[in-house]
C-alpha positions in Angstrom: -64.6 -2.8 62.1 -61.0 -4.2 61.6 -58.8 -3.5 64.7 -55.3 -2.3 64.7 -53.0 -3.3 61.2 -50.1 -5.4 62.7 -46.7 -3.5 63.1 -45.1 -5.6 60.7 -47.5 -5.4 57.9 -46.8 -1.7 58.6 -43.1 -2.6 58.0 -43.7 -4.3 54.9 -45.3 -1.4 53.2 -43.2 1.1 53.9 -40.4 -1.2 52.3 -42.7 -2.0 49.1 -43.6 1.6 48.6 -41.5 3.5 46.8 -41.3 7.3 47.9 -40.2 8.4 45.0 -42.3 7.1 42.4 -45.5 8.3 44.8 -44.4 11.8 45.0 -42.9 11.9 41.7 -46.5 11.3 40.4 -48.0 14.6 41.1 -44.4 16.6 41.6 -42.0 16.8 38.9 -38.5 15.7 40.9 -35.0 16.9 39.6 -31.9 15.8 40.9 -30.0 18.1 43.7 -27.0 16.8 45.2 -26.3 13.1 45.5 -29.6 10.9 46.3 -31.4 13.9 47.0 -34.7 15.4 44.6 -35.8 18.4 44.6 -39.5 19.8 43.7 -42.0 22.1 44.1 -44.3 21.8 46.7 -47.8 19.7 46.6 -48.5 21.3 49.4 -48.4 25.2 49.5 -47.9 27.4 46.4 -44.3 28.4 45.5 -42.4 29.5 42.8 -38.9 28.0 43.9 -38.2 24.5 44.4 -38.3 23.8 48.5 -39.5 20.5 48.5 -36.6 17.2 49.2 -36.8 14.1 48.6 -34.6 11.5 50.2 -35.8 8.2 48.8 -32.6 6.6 50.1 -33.8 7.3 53.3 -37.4 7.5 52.9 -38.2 10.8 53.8 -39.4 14.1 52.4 -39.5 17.8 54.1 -40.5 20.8 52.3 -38.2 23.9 53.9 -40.9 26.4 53.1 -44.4 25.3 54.2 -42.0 22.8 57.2 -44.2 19.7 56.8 -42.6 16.6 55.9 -42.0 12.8 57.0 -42.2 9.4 55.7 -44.5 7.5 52.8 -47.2 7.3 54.9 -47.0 10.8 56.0 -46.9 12.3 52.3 -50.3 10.0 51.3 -51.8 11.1 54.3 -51.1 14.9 53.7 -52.1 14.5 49.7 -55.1 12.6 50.0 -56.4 14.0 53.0 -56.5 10.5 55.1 -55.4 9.3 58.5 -52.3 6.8 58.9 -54.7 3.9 58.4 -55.8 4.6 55.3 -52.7 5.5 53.9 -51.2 2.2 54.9 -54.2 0.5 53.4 -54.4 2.9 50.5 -50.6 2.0 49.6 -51.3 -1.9 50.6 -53.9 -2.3 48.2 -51.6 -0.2 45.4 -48.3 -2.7 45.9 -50.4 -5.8 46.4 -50.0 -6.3 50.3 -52.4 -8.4 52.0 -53.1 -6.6 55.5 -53.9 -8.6 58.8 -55.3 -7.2 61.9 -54.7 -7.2 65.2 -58.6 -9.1 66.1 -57.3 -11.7 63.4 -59.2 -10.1 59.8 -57.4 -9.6 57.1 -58.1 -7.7 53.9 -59.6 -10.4 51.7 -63.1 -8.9 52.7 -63.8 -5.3 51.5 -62.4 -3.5 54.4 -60.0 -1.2 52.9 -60.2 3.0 53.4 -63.1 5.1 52.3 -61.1 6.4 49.4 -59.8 3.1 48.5 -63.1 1.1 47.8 -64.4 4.9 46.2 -61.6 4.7 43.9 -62.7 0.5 43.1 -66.0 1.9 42.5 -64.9 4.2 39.9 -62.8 1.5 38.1 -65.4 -0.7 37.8 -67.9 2.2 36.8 -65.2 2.7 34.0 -65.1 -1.0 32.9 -69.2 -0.7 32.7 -68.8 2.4 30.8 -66.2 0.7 28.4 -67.8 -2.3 28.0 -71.4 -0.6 26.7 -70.0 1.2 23.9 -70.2 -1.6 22.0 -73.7 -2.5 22.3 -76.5 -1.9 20.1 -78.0 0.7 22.2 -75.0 2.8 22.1 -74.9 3.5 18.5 -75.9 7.1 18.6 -72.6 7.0 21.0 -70.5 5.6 18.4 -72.4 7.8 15.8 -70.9 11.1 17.5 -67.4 9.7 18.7 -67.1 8.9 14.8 -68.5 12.0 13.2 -65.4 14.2 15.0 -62.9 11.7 13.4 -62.5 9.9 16.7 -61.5 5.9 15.3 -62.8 2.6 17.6 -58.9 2.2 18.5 -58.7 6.1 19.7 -61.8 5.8 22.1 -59.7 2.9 23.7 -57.1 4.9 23.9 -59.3 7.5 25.8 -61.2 5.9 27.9 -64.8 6.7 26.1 -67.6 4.9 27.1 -71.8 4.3 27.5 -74.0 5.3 30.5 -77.2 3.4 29.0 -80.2 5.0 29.4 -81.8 3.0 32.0 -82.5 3.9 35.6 -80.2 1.5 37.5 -77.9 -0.1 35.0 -74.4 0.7 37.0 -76.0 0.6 40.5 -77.6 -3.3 39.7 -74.1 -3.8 38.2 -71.9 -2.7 41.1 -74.3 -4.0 43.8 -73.3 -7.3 42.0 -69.9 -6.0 42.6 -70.4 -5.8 46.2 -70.6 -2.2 46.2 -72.8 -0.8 48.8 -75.5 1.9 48.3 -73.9 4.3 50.3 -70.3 3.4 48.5 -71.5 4.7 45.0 -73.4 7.9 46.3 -70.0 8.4 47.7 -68.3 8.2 44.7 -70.9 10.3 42.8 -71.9 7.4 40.2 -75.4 7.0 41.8 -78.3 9.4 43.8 -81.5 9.0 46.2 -85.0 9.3 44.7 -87.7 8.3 46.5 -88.1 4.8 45.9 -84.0 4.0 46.2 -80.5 5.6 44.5 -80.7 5.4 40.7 -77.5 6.2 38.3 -76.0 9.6 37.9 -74.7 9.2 34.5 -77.6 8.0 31.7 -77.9 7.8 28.0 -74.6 9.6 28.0 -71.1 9.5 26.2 -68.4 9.3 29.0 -64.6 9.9 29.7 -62.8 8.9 32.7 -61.5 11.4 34.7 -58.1 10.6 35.9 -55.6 11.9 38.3 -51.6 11.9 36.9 -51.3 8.5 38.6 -54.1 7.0 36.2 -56.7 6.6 39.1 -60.2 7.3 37.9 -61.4 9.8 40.1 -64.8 10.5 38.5 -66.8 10.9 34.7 -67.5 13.7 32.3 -70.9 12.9 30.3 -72.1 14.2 27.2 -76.1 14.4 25.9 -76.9 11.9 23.3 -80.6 12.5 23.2 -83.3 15.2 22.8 -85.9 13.5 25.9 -82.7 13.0 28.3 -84.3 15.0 31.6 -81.3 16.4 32.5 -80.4 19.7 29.9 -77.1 20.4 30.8 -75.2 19.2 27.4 -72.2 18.1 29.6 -72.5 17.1 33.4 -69.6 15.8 35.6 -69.1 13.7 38.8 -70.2 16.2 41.8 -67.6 17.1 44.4 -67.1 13.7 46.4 -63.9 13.0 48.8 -62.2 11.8 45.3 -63.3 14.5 42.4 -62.6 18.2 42.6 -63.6 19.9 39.7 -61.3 22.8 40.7 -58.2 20.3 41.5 -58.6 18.2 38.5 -57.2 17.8 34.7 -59.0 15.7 32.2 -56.0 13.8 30.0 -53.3 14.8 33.2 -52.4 10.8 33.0 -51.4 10.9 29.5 -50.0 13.9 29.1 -48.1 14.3 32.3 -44.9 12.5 31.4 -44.9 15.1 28.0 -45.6 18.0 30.1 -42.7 17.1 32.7 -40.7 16.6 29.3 -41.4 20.1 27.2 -42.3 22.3 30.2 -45.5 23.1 28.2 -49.3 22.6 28.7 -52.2 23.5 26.4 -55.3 24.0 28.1 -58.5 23.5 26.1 -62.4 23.5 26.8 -63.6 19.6 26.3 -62.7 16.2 26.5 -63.3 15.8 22.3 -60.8 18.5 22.2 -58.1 17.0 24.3 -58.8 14.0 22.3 -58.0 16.2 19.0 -55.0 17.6 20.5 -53.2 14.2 21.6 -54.5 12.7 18.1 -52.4 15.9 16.0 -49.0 15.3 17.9 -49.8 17.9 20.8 -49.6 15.6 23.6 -49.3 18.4 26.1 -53.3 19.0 25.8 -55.4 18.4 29.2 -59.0 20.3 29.8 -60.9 21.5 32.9 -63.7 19.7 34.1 -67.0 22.1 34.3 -65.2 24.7 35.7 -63.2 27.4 34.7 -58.9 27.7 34.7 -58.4 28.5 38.2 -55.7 28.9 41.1 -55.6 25.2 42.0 -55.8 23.9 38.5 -52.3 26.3 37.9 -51.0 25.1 40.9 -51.0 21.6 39.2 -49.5 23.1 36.3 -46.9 25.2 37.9 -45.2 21.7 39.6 -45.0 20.0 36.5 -43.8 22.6 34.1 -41.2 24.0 37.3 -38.4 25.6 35.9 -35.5 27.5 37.8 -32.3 26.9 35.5 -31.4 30.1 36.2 -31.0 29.5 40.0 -32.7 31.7 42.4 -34.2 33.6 39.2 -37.6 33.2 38.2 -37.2 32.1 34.7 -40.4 33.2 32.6 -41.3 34.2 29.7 -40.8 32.8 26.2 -36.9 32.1 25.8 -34.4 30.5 23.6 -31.5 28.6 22.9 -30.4 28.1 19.5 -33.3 28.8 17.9 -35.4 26.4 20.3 -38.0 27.9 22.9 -36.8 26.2 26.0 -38.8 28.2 28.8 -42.0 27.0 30.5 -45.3 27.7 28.2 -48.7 27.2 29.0 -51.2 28.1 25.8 -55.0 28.3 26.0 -57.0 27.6 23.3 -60.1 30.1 24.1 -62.7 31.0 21.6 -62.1 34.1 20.1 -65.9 35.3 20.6 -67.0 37.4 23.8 -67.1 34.1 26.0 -63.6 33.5 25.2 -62.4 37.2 25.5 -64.0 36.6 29.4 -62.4 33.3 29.5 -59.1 35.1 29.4 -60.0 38.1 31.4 -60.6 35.5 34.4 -57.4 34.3 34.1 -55.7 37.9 34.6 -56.8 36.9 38.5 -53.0 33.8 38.4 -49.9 35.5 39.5 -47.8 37.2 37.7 -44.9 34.6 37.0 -47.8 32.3 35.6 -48.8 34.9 33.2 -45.4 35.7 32.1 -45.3 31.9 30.3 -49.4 32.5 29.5 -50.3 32.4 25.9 -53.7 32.1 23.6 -54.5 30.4 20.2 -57.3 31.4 18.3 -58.3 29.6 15.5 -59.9 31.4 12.2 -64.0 31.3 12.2 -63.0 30.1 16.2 -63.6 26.9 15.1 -62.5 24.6 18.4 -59.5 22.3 18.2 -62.0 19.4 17.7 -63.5 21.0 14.7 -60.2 22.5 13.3 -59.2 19.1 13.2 -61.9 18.0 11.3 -62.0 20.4 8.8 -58.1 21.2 8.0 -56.4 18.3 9.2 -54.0 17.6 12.1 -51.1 20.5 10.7 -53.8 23.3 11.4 -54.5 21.9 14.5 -50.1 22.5 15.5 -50.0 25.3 13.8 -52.4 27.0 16.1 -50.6 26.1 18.9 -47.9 27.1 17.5 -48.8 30.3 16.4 -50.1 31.4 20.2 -49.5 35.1 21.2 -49.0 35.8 24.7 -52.1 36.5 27.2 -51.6 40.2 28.0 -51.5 41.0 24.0 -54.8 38.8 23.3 -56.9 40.5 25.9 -55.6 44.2 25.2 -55.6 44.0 21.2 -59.2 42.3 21.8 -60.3 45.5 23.7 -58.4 48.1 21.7 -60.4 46.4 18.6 -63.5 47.3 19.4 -62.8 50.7 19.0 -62.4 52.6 16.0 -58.9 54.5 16.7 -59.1 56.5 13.2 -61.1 59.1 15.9 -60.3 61.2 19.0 -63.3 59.7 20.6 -62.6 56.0 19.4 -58.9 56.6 21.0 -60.1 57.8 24.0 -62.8 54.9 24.6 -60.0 52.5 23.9 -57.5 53.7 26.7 -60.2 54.1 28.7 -61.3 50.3 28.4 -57.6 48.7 28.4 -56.2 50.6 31.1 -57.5 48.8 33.4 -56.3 46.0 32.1 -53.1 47.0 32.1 -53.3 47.9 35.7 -54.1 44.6 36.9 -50.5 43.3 35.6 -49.1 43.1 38.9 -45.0 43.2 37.7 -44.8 47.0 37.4 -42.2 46.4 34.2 -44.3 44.5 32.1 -47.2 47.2 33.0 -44.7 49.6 31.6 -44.0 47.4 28.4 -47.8 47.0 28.1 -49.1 50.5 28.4 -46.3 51.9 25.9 -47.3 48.8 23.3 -51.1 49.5 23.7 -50.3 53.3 23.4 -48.2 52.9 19.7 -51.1 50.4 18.5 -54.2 53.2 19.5 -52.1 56.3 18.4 -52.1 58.4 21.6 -49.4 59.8 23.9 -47.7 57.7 26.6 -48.4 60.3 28.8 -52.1 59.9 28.8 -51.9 56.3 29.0 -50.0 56.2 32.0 -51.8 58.2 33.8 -55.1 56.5 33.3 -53.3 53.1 34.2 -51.6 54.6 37.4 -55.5 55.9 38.2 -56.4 52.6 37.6 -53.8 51.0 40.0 -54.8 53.1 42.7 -58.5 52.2 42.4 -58.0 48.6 41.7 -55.6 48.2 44.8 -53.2 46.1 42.1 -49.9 45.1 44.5 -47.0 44.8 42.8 -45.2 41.4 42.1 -41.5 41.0 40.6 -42.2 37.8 37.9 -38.4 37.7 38.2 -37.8 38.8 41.4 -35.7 36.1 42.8 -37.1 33.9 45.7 -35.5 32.1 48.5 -36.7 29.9 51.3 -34.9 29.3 54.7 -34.5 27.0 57.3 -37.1 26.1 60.3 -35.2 25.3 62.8 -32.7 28.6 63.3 -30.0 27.2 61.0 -31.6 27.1 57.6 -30.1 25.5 54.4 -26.2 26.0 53.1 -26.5 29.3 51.4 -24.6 29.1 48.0 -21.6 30.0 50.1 -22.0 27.4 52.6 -23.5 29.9 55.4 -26.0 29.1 57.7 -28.8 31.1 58.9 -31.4 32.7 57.3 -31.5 36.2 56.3 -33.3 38.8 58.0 -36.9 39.2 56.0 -36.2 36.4 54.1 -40.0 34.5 53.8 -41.0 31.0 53.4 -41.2 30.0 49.8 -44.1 30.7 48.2 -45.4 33.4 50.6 -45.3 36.5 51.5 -44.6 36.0 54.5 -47.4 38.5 55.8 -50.8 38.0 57.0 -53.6 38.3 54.5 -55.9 41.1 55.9 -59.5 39.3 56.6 -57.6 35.8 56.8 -56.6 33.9 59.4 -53.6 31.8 58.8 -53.7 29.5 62.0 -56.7 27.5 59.7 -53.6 26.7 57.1 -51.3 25.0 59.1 -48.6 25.6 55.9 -49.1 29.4 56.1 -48.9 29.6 60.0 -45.8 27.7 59.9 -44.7 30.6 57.3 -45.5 33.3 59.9 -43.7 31.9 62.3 -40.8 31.5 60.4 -40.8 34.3 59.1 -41.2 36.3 62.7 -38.0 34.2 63.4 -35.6 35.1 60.8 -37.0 38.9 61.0 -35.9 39.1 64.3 -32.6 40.6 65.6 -32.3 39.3 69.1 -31.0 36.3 68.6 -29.3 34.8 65.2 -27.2 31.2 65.3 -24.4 30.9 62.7 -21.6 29.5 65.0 -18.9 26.6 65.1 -20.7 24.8 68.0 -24.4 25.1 66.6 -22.9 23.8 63.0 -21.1 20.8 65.2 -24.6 20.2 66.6 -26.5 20.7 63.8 -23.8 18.2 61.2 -23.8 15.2 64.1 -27.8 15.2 64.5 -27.9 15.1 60.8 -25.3 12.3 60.3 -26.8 10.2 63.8 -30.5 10.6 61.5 -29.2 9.2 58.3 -26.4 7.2 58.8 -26.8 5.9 62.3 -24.1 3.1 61.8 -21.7 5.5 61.4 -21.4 6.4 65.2 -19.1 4.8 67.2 -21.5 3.3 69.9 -18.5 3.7 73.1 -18.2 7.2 72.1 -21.9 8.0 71.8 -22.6 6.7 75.4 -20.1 9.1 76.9 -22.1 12.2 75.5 -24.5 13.1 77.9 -26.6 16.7 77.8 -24.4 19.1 78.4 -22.3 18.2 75.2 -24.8 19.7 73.9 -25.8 24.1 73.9 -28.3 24.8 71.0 -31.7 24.1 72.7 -33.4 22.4 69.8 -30.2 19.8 70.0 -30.1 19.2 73.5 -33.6 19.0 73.0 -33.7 16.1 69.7 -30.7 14.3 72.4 -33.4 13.4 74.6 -35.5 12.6 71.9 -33.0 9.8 70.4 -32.7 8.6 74.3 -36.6 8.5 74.5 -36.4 6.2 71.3 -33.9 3.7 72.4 -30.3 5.4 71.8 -28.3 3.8 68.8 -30.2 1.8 66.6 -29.7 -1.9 66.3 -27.5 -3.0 62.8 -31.2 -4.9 61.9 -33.4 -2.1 62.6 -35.3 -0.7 59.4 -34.6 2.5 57.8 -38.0 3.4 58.3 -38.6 2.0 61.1 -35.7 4.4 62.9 -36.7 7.9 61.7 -40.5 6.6 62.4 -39.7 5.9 66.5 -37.5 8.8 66.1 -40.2 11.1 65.0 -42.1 9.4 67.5 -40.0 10.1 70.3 -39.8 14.0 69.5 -43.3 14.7 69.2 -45.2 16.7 66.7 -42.8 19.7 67.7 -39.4 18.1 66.9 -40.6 15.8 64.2 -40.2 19.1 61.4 -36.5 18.8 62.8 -35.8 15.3 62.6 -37.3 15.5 59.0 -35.5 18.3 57.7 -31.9 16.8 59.6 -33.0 13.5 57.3 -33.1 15.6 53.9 -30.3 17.8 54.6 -27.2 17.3 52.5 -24.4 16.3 54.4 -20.2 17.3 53.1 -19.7 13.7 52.7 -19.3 11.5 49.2 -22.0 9.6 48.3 -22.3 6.1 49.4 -23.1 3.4 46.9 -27.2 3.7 47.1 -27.2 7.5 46.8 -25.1 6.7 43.1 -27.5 4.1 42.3 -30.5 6.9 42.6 -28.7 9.5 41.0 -27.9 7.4 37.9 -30.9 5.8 37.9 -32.9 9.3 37.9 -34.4 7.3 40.8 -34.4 5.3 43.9 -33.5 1.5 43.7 -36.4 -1.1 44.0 -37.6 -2.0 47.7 -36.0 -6.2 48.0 -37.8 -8.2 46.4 -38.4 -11.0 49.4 -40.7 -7.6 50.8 -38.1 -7.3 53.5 -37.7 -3.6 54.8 -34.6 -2.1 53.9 -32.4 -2.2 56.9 -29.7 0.5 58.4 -27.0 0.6 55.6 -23.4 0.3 57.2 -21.3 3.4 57.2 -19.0 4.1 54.5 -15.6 5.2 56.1 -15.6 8.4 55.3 -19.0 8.6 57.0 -17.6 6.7 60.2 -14.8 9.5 60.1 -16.5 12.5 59.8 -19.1 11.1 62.6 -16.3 10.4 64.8 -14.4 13.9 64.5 -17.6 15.5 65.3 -18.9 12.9 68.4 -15.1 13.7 69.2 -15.6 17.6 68.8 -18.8 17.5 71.0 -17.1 15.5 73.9 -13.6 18.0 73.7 -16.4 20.8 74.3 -17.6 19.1 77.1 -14.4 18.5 78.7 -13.8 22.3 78.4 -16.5 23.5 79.6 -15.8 21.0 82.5 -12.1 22.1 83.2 -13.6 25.7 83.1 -16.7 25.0 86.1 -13.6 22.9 87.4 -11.0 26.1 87.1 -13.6 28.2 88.1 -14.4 26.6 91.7 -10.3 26.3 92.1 -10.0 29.9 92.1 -12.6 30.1 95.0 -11.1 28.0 97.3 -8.3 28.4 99.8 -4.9 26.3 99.2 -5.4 22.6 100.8 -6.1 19.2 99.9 -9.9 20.2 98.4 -8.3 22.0 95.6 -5.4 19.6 95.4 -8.1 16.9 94.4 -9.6 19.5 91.8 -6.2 20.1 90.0 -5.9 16.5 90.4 -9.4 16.3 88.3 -8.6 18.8 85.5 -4.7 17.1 84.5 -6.8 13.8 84.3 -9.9 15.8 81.8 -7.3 17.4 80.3 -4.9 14.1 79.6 -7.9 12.5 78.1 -8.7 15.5 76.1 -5.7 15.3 74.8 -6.2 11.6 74.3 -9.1 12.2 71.9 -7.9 14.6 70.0 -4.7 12.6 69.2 -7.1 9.3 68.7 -9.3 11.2 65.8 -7.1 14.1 64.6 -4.1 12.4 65.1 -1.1 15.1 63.7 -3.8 17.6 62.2 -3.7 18.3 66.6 -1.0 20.6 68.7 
């Protein structure tokens, strides 16, 4: 096994990778002060953007869940890896040739777990591809081409040929230098009794991609009658790549339109994704084997985020001139009995999910793929754009089966959609709901309502604002600028995308996201002890400054602080950090390289701090990179020699403001010096001893006044 990768091959990837085109791949990013992006969070489900960026800077820190760090930290969180495999994983992705510490280097397969599964799976693809073709694979070809699917549109998809021998891919990847255990891994092979054999056989495929474009596993269609396997589709098992719960088929080629509309369509197969895309809906992505679930909205919900109205959830279907401009996700279920439980199961999402939730049901429930092929691509965008909104689907669906012309027929239908109704978790849109099902089956409200309110109670439904507007707060007792420029958060204020309350039969310490929640949320509740001061902002604006722009302290200032400049614990406490790390940084240092040994130095429980000072927007202008990234929509290119991207000199507003507050810190430790100082004068007796004190405090007092004139100068009495 390779040893140790060498510090400065560590260097040089985290100046190649670009932090905000790898978290920009799976979280839709939107500008939020200068050089700062702001997103939802990959990593705990909210409904308001937490989640900064600081490419700049490289570093990230989500202020609801509290995780954050650098590159290697966010690949490591996402892809559920240690440090060395994310600096291998993002090697291998920016072409960085690795060297060890026992002298190997990464021209032999050494790379991560995940990495060489991921190489398997492109190769598998190029097998796949490459098969289609062959004479063997006409009944392939045969059914691509009967659903109007051209040679130049499989390319574009990704179809291929799993021939129908036993070991075609395994003989073909062995070749590849694959090991046995490598493709069981990835899924693409299994043990039999006399050796592994392939998964995928006498089968149409299509790659399975994550919004990157990384094959992550297959889908496989039947081809023929003695195949001895029945399933008509079967997918790449679970493996340490493939989810079938976390994963989109066509996310890599519709993502970018997704990000761009704020709409998804969600249909049942890859043939009809393929349909979709082919009409002009390029929105279209499918589940894998599994139905629409939590995770698979979680996706969603980061791509299509949308909170232009601030703090306000904004859901539903709105518009601006005419143009729907609100957040839209449309299924395309089959209107028979599977699709009406298709769309029951997806009652189960939240309720600001459902609120943007809506179905298309083709006539005769003819599939996108065959709607296509019958009546052409316009049928195909008019059913998606003729969807009606979830809640009315399911509810007119049940209301129809009953014939309301009779007492009895009324009564069987409120019966079977009140409890529908009561699972709508926002009580309002329950109220809109049992008042529009009431008009359509001809009965009174009241009997309505009180069958839903029954129904309520028995089905424990909790209520959930979809508007209600959600905010997140700091973690380290000062939180984020409120709107007003306040700090602090407010008492019962939760951690975004929580609620901020153990789940009975849970136990949060097994999610480190929603302990950290708790906890923050037992400290904001409480009323005991609440920061929002002059000296904690000092603290808190000159730890932020020292993190980001570390050039901009004046070094013969900084070495006359010493601890008890300093009152908020959690600063005194991050001061020892930076002396544990070496003090100032050198001008050659890395960017990286600084908040790394910085992190370092504080530990896993002042690392959350150092990352969320390093994200935190400071009352400065923005420097020349931070207008580059804003104009650019995104960070500028790592140098192109691979060097790392060194400590950026100070701009001199940013040396100013560092030195009033550096000067602000050392006036309060003169005063609280002349006060000890004053305070051991009174004690004594007249004599030379307190002579030599009064002596002390002119001479504090002198240079106090001294500093203040040198960084105030006339704004000082």
């Amino acid at each position: 096994m390779a040893g140790m990768i060498k510090k400065e091959d560590v260097e040089k990837v985290r100046a190649a990778a670009d932090l905000y085109d790898i978290v920009s791949a799976s979280v839709t990013l939107k500008a939020s002060g200068t050089g700062t992006f702001v997103g939802l969070c990959p990593f705990h489900d909210e409904k308001t953007p937490s989640f900064n960026v600081r490419p700049a800077l490289g570093v990230w820190h989500c202020f609801g869940c509290g995780l954050g760090g650098d590159v290697f930290k966010f690949v490591e969180q996402q892809e559920n890896i240690d440090f060395r495999e994310a600096v291998e994983l993002l090697a291998d992705k920016y072409h960085i040739e690795l060297h060890y510490e026992n002298g190997q280097s990464t021209d032999k397969p050494v790379g991560s777990k995940r990495a060489r599964l991921l190489e398997a799976n492109e190769e598998a693809q190029r097998f796949f591809v490459s098969q289609i073709l062959t004479k063997e694979a006409l009944p392939a070809r045969k059914l691509l081409g009967g659903r109007n699917f051209s040679q130049a549109d499989c390319e574009r998809f990704g179809c291929g040929y799993a021939p129908q021998g036993w070991d075609n891919l395994v003989r073909h990847l062995a070749g590849k230098g694959f090991t046995q255990q490598e493709m069981l891994d990835a899924g693409l092979a299994r043990q039999g009794q006399r050796g592994i054999y392939d998964y995928f056989r006498g089968r149409v495929t299509w790659p399975i991609r994550d919004s990157t474009g990384r094959t992550l596993g297959f889908g496989a269609r039947k081809l023929y009658e003695d195949d001895t396997v029945n399933a008509k589709y079967i997918n790449t098992p679970d493996t340490a790549l493939y989810r079938k719960t976390q994963v989109l088929y066509g996310i890599d080629i519709a993502k970018a339109a997704i990000v761009k509309k704020r709409q998804v369509v969600i249909v049942e197969g890859y043939t009809d994704v393929m349909a979709m895309h082919l009409a002009g809906i390029d929105t279209a992505v499918a589940t894998c084997g599994t139905a629409f679930g939590a995770e698979h909205a979680k996706i969603v919900r980061r791509l299509i985020a949308d909170d232009s109205l601030g703090a306000v959830q904004l859901v539903g279907p709105l518009k601006v001139n005419g143009q729907s401009l609100s957040s839209r996700i449309v299924f395309t279920f089959d209107g028979d009995a599977a699709g009406q439980k298709a769309a029951l199961h997806a009652f189960g999402l939240d309720a600001a999910f459902l609120s943007q939730t809506f179905v298309a049901v083709a006539d005769d429930n003819l599939d996108p793929c065959d709607l296509r092929i019958e009546r052409g691509n316009e049928a195909v965008r008019s059913l998606i754009a003729g969807a009606k909104p979830l809640y009315d689907f399911v509810i007119d669906a049940v209301v129809d089966r009953f014939d309301t012309s009779y007492a009895m027929g009324q009564l069987g239908a409120v019966k079977a959609a009140a409890p529908l109704i009561a699972q709508i978790r926002d009580r309002s849109q329950r109220d809109v709901y049992a008042r529009k099902a009431t008009r359509r089956i001809g009965i009174d409200l009241d009997i309505m309502q009180r069958e839903v309110r029954d129904a309520v109670r028995r089905l424990h439904t909790r209520d959930e604002d979809a508007y209600a507007a959600k905010r997140r707060n700091g973690s380290y007792g000062g939180g984020m600028p409120g709107e007003n420029g306040e700090f602090g958060g407010e008492p019962g204020m939760t951690g975004a995308g929580f609620a901020g309350r153990a789940t009975p039969g849970q136990n949060p310490y097994a999610n480190p996201a929603a302990r950290r929640s708790l906890e923050r949320r037992d400290a904001n509740e409480q009323t005991y002890y609440h920061v929002d001061d002059a000296v904690f902002i000092c603290e808190q604006q000159f730890m932020a400054t020292l993190i980001q722009v570390p050039r901009a302290i004046d070094p013969t200032m900084f070495a006359s602080l010493t601890l008890s400049n300093f009152m908020t614990p959690v600063f005194r406490s991050l001061f020892q950090a930076i002396a544990a790390a070496g003090g100032l940084p050198a001008a050659d240092m890395p960017q990286g390289l600084w908040l790394h040994n910085l992190a370092k130095a504080g530990g896993p429980l002042l690392e959350p701090v150092v990352n969320e000072l390093a994200v935190m927007p400071l009352p400065l202008p923005p420097n020349e990179n931070d207008l580059k990234a804003g104009d650019a929509g995104a960070p500028t290119a790592a140098p192109a020699n691979g060097a790392a991207a060194q400590l950026r000199p100070a701009t001199p507003a940013e040396q100013q403001y560092a030195a009033e507050l550096t000067a602000k810190l050392l006036d309060m430790g003169f005063m609280r010096r002349i006060g000890a100082a004053k305070r051991q004068m009174a004690a004594l007796p007249d004599g030379e001893q307190k002579i030599a004190i009064l002596g002390q405090i002119t001479q504090m007092e002198a240079a106090r006044k001294d500093l203040a004139a040198q960084i105030f100068g006339n704004n000082v009495a």
